[in-house]
C-alpha positions as CSV (number, residue, x, y, z in Angstrom):
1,X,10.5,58.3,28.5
2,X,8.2,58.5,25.7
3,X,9.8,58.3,21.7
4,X,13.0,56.9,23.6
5,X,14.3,53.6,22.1
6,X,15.9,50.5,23.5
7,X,19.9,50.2,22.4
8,X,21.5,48.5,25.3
9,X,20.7,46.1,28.1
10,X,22.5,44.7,30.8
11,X,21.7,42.6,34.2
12,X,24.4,43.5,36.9
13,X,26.3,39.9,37.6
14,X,25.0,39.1,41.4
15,X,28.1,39.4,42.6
16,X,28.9,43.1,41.4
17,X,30.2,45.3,43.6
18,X,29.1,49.1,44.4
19,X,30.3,51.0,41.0
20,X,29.2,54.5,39.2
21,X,26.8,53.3,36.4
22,X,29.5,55.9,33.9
23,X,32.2,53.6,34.8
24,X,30.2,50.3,34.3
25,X,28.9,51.6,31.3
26,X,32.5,52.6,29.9
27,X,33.6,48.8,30.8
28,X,30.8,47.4,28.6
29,X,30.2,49.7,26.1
30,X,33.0,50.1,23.2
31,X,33.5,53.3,20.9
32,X,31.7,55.0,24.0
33,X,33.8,57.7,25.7
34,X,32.6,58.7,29.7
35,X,31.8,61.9,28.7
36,X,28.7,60.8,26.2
37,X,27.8,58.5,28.7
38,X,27.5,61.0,31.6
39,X,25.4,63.1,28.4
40,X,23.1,60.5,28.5
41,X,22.7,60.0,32.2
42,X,21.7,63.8,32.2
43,X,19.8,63.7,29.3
44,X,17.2,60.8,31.4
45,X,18.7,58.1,29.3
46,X,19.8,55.8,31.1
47,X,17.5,53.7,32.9
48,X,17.8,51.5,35.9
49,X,15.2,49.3,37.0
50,X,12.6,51.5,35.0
51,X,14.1,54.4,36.2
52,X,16.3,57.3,34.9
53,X,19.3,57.4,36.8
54,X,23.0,60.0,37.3
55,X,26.4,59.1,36.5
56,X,26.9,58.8,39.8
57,X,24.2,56.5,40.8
58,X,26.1,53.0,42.2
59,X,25.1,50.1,40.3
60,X,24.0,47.4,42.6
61,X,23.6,43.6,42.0
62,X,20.8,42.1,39.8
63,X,20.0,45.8,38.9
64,X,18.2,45.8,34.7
65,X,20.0,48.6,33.5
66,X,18.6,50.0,30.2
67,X,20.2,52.3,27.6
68,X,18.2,54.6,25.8
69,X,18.6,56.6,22.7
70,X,16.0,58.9,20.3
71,X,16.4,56.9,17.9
72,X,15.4,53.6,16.7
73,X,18.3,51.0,16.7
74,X,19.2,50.0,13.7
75,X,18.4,46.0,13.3
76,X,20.3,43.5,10.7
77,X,18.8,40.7,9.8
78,X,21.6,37.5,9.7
79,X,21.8,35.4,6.9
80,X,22.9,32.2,6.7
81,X,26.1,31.4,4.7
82,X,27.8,28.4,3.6
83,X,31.0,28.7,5.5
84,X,33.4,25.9,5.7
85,X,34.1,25.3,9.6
86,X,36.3,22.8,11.5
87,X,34.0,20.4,13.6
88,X,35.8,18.5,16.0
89,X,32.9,16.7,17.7
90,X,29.2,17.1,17.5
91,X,26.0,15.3,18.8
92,X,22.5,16.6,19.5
93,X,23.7,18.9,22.1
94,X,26.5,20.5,21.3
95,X,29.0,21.0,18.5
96,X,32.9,21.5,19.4
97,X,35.0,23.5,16.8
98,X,38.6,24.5,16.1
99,X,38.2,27.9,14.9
100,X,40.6,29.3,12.3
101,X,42.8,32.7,13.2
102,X,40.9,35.5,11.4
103,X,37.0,34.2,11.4
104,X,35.0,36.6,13.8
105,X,32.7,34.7,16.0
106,X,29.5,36.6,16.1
107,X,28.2,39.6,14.1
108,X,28.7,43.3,15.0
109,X,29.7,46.7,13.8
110,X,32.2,46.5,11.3
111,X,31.3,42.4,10.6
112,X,28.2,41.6,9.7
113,X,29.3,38.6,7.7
114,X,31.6,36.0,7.3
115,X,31.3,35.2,10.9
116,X,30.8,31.4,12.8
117,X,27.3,32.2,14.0
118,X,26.7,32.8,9.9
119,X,28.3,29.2,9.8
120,X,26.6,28.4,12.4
121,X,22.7,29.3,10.9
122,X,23.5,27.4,8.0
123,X,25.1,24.1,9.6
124,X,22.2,24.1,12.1
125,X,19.7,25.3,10.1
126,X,17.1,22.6,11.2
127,X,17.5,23.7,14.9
128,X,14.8,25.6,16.6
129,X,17.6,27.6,18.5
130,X,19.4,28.9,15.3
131,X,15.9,29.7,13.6
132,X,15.3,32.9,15.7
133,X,16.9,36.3,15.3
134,X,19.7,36.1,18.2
135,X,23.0,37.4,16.8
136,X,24.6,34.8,19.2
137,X,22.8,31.5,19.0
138,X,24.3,28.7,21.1
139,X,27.8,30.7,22.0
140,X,28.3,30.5,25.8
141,X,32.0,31.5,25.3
142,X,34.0,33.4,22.6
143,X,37.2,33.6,20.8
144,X,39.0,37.0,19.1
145,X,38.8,36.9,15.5
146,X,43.2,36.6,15.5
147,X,43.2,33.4,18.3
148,X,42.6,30.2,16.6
149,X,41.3,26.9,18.9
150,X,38.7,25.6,20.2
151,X,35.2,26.7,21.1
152,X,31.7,24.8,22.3
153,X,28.3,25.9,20.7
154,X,25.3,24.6,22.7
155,X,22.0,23.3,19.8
156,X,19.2,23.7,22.2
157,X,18.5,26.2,25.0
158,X,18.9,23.3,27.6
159,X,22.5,22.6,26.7
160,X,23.1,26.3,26.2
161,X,22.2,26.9,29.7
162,X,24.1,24.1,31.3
163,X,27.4,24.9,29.7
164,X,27.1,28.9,29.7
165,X,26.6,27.9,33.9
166,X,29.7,26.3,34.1
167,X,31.5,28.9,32.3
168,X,30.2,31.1,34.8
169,X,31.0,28.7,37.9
170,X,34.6,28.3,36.2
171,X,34.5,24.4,36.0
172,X,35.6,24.2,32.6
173,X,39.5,23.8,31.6
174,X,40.9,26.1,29.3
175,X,44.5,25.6,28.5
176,X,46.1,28.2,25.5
177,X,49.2,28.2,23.8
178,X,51.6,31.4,23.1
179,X,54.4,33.1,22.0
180,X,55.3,36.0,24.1
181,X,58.3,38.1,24.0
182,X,61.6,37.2,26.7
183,X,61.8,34.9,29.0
184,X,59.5,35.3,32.2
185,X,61.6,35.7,35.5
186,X,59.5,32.8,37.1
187,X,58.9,29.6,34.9
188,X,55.1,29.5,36.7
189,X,53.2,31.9,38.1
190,X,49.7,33.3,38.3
191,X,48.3,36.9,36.7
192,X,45.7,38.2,39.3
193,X,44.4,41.5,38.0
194,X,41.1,43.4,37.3
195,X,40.5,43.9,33.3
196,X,38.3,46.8,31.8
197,X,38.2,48.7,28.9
198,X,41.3,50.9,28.6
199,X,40.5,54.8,29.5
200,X,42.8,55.7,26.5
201,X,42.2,53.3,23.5
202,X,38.1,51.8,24.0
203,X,39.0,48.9,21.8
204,X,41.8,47.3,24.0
205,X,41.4,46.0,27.4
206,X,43.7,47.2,30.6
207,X,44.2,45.6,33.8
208,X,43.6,47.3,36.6
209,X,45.3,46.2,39.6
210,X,43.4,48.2,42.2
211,X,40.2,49.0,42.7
212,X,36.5,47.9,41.5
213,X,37.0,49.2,37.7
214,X,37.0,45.9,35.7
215,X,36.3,42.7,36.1
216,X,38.1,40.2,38.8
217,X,40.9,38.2,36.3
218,X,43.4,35.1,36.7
219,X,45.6,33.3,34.7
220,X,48.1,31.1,35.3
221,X,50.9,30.5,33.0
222,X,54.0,27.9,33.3
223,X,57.0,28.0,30.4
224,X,57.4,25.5,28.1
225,X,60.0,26.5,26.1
226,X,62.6,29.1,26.0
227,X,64.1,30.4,22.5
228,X,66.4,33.1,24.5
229,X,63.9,36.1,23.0
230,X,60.7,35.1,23.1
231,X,59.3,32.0,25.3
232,X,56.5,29.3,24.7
233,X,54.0,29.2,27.1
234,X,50.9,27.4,28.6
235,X,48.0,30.1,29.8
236,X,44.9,28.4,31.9
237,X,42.1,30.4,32.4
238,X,40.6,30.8,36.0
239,X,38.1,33.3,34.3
240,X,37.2,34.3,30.9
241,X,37.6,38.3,30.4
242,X,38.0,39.8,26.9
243,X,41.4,39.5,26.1
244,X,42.5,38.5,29.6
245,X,45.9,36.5,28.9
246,X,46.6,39.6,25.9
247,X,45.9,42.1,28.8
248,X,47.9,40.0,31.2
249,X,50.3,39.5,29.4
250,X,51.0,42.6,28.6
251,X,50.7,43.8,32.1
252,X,53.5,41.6,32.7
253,X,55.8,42.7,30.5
254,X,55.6,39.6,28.0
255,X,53.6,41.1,25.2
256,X,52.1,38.2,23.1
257,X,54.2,37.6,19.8
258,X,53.0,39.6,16.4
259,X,49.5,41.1,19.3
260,X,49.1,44.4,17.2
261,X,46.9,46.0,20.3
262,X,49.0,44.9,22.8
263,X,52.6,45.8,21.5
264,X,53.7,43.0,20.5
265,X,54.4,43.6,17.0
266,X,57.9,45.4,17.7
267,X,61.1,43.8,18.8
268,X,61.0,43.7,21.6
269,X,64.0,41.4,22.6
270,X,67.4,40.7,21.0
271,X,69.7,42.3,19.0
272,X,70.1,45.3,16.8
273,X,71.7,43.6,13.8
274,X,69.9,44.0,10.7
275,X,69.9,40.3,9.8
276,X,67.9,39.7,13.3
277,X,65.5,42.3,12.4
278,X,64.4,40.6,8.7
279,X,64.4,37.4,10.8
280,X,62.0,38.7,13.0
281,X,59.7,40.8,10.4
282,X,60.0,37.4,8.3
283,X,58.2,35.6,11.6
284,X,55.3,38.6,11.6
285,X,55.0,37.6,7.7
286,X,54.4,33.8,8.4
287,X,52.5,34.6,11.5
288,X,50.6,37.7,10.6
289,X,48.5,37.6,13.9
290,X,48.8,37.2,17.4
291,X,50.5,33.9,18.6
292,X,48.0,32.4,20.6
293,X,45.8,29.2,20.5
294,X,42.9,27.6,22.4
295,X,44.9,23.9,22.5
296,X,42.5,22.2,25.1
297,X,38.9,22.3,26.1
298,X,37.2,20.5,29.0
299,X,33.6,20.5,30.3
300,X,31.0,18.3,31.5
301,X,28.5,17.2,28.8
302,X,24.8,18.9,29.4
303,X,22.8,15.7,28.8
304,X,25.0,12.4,30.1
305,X,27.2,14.3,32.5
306,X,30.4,13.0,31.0
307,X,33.8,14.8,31.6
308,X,34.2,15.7,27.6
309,X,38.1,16.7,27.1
310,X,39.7,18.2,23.2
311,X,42.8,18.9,22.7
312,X,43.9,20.6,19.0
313,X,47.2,20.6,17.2
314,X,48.8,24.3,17.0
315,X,48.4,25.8,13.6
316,X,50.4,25.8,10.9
317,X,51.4,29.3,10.9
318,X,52.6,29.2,14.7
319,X,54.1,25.9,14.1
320,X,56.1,27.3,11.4
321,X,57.1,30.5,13.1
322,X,57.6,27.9,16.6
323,X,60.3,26.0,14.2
324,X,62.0,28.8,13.1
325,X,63.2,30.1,16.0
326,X,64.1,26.7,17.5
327,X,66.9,27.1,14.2
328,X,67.8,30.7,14.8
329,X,68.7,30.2,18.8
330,X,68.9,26.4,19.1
331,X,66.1,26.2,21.2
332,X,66.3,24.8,24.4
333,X,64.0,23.0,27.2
């Protein structure tokens, strides 16, 4: 154990169930194939509980699992910068914002700046929470850099606690907007399915129907509009996985509109005249990201216990791409 340095740490969830530490591993760890993983296991460097551990060893709940390399990690020191952001609400607790498509929300390979925690450090730069050197001051729930909408940052460990609590006990209310391609064979339903990181492609997540890979996953979605090849629709989350309505989505058949990982940049519906084609590529141009928005945000405020409820306005660049199929298929209810 000696000249071995910290890299990763994790505390099993207490209500994990029996899983080989290489397959928890692969679900938390991206750019990590099983088969380095399973190096490092034999190798002694993987720890559990202060012990080295096999691939095969079962993780159990409230286990401190520990990831060990030769090497020191390499440590970036973050910088405030004066970012413009979108605050919605704010008071000594907590600050609510609606996050533009294509901001990052916390620092990590491949974006170490020009995130909303870098926002964040120099908004709150009087805080004692955002004066440490946590890469994720305050964040008790996240947003991918291409979904705009809304997002709660806690200012004090207190509040921080509270609400990252009730993301955990799923009392908050999540509703999203989206785009997806066709029209969904039941107008509401619910997406029950386990999501991990996908065997083939590490930086996309997969659902997993069967089985204890993954994480336990529901969303329910109802239609709100139908434009004859793709559909609007409302997504509430039940839980919070990484990319769970892109994953779900995708696993049923609705790809989100213009989601590069999940297929959804293809036609996938409609014709094969060339004038429906440039109408669609048109639509990727004006909408150069997934179609999907955080519209509503509900939780109980830390301090005075009120039920705090936002709601946001979709963008501008779904709106626009929203409009223009209303014109090309005469939308209808």
């Amino acid at each position: 154990m000696e000249n071995l340095y910290e890299h990763h740490k994790f505390v099993v969830d207490s209500g994990q169930t029996p899983l080989r530490i290489d397959l928890f591993l692969l679900d938390k760890l991206a750019d990590i194939s099983r088969s380095l993983i399973q190096k490092a296991a034999k190798a002694d460097s993987i720890v559990v509980n202060n012990k080295p551990v096999k691939a095969n060893y079962k993780v159990r709940p409230n286990d401190i699992i520990t990831v060990m390399m030769t090497y020191p990690k390499k440590e970036y020191t973050i910088e405030a910068e004066n970012i413009p952001i979108n605050i919605v609400y704010e008071d000594d607790d907590l600050i609510v914002i609606n996050k533009d498509a294509g901001m990052v929300v916390h620092p990590a390979v491949g974006n170490r700046t020009g995130t909303l925690i870098h926002a964040l450090l120099y908004h709150l730069k009087d805080l004692p929470l955002f004066q440490n050197d946590d890469e994720r001051p305050g964040l008790v729930h996240r947003l991918d850099k291409n979904t705009s909408g809304l997002l709660v940052v806690a200012k004090n460990e207190f509040s921080k606690a509270h609400l990252a609590k009730q993301f955990y006990d799923r009392t908050t209310h999540r509703r999203y907007n989206a785009l997806v391609w066709g029209s969904l064979k039941e107008p509401e339903g619910t997406v029950i399915g386990n999501i991990g990181r996908s065997i083939k492609d590490r930086k996309v997540m997969q659902v997993f129907p069967e089985g204890d890979f993954g994480k336990h996953a529901i969303t329910h979605y109802k239609t709100l509009k139908e434009f004859t090849y793709i559909s609007m629709i409302e997504c509430r989350l039940e839980t919070g996985r990484t990319h769970q309505i892109r994953a779900h989505m995708k696993y049923l058949g609705h790809p989100i509109f213009n989601d590069k990982e999940y297929g959804g940049d293809i036609i996938l519906k409609g014709t094969t005249f060339t004038k429906y084609k440039q109408f669609v590529q048109n639509c990727f141009k004006e909408l150069p990201r997934q179609a999907l928005h955080a519209k509503t945000l509900g939780f109980t405020h830390p301090k005075t216990g009120e039920e705090m409820m936002f709601n946001s306005e979709l963008p501008n660049d779904m709106q626009i791409v929203i409009d223009k199929w209303g014109k090309y298929t005469g939308g209808r209810e």
